[in-house]
N, C-alpha and C positions, 0 to 999 in steps of 0.2 A: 774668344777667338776672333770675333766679328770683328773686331777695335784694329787689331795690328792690319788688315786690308788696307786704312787708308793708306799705309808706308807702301802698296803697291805702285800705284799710277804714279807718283813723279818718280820712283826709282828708272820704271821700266820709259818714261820719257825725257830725263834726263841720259840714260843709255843709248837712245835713237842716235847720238849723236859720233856713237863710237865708229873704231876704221874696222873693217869687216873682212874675210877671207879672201884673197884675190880670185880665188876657185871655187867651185864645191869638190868638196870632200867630207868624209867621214870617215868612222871607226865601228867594228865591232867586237867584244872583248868579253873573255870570261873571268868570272874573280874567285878564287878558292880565300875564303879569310877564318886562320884559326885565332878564335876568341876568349877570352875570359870573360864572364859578367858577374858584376857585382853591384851592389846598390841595394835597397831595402824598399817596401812597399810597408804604409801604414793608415790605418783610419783618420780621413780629416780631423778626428777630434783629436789627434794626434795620441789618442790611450793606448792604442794596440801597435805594435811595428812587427817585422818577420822581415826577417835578415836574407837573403837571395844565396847568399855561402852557408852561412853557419847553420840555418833553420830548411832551409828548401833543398838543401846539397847542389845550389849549379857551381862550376869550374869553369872551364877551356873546351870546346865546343867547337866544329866545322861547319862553315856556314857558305852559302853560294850567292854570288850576286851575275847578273845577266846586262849587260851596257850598248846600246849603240848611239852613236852621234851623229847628224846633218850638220855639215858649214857650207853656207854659202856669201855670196859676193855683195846681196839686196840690202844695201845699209839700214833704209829701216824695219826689218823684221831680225827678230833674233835668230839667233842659232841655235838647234834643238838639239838635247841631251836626252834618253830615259832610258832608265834602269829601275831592274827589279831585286831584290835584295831579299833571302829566305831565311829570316832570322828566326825558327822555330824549332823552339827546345825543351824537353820533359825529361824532369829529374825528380828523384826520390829523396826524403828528407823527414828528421824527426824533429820534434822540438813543444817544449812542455807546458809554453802560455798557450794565450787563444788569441786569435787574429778571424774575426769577421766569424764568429763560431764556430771555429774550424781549430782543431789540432793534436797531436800524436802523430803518428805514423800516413805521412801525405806523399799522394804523388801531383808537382807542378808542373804545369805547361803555361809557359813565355812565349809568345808571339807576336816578336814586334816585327813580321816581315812587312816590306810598304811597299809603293812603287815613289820614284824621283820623277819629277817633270822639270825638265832644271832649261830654262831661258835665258842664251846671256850673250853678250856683245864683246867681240875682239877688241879689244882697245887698244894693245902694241900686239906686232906680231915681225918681230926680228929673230936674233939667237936669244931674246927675250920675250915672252910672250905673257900677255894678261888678259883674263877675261872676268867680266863681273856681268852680275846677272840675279835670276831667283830663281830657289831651288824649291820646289812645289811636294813636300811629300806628303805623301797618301797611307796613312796607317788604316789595317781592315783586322787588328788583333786581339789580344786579348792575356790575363792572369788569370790564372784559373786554377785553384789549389782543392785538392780533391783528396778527403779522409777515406785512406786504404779502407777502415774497417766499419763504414757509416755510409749510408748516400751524401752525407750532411758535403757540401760545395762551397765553395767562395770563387765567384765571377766578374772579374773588373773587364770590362769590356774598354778597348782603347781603340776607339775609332773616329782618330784627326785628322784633318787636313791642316801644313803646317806651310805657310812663305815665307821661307829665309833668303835670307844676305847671300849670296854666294859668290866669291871670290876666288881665283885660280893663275897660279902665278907657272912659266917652266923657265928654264934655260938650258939653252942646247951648247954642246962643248965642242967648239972649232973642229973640222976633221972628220970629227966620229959622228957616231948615230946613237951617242950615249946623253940622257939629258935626265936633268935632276927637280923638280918640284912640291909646290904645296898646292893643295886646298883647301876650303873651310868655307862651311855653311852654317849660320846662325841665328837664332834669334832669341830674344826676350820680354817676357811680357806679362805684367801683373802676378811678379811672383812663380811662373810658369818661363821654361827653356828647355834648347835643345840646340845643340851642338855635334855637327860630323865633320870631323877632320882628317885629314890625311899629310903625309910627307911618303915622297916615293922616288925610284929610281928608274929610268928604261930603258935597255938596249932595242935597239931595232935594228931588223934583217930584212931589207928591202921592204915589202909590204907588212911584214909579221913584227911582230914586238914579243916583248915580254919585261915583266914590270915585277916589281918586288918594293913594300911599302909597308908601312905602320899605319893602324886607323882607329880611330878613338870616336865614337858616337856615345855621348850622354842625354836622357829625354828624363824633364822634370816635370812632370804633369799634375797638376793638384784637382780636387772633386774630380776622378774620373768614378764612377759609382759608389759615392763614398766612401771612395779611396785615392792617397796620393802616392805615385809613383816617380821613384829616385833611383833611376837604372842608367847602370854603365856598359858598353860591349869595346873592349879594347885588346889588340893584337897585330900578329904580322898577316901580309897577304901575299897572293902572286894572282898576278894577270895575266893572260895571254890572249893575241888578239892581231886583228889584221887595220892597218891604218891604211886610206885609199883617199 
């Protein structure tokens, strides 16, 4: 983990030099996202795997995220973003190998919820708008696969701290108050990534919004307790929120 910080300091010093909000303003917003997850967790020695669909039983799921934003005018200090994101889910599942001495009849709990510290700098801001920056997320979770009919447990504890790329594009449509963009936060690193993306749409009503989008988060984490983890969470969302 220690290794990708150096990619911090010239990013965030090459950024000083972006054009910045003519204002302050901000945003506050809530996120309904229904998800699928799928992906597979397995022992480093790569002998055991356990499937997240077919062995654990997860699906499509309701998930909440919580967002507010500060922009201000002060070219060199960023503009701050943080969100809190409640990705925790417990499903029941059978399946007839063994995975970490654990198997038959399990019930699993997935908790990848984090918190985002996302810093970044306005760089155009017309009917087009860009910002780049890092997006700082904070995992405090956890896999946790527990045999119905035994105490016997398997515990992978996921708890990272991750600085991505983070990139943010919109464009606003002559007239209206309807505008259309992307996101994407990323990084990779020895074999280990993690990708959240978004594409989305928003009407706005004077102060208020409302946002409707697709978001796709993959995390590839290897030795986390002598386990690696290859999870996906991908779906539609809706937003709502007040921009000021």
């Amino acid at each position: 983990m220690k290794q990708i910080t150096k990619y911090v300091a010239p990013l965030a010093l090459c950024a000083s030099f972006g054009v910045q909000a003519d204002i302050v303003g901000g945003s506050i917003e809530a996120t309904y996202w229904y998800a699928g997850v799928s992906g597979d967790a397995s022992t480093s020695s790569g002998a055991q795997t356990v499937d997240m669909e077919s062995d654990l039983g997860f699906g499509k799921d309701s998930f909440f995220e919580l967002a507010a934003t500060l922009e201000h005018p002060i070219p060199v200090l960023p503009n701050v973003r943080i969100k809190y994101a409640d990705l925790d889910q417990t499903e029941e599942g059978t399946f007839s190998t063994t995975f970490d001495g654990v198997s038959g009849d399990v019930e699993t709990n997935l908790d990848l919820s984090h918190v985002d510290l996302m810093l970044y700098y306005e760089i155009l801001d017309t009917y087009l708008s860009v910002d780049i920056g890092l997006d700082i997320k904070v995992f405090d979770g956890q896999l946790e696969i527990q045999e119905k009919t035994s105490t016997t447990v398997s515990t992978t504890k996921i708890d990272e701290i991750l600085p991505l790329l983070y990139v943010s594009t919109e464009v606003e449509l002559p007239l209206t108050d309807l505008s259309f963009g992307a996101e994407v936060s990323g990084v990779s690193y020895s074999g280990n990534s993690l990708y959240d993306g978004k594409v989305r749409f928003r009407q706005g009503f004077s102060l208020a919004f409302v946002e409707l989008g697709y978001r796709q988060m993959a995390i590839n984490v290897e030795d986390l307790s002598d386990t690696d983890v290859d999870i996906e969470f991908s779906g539609v969302y809706l937003s709502t929120g007040l921009d000021f």
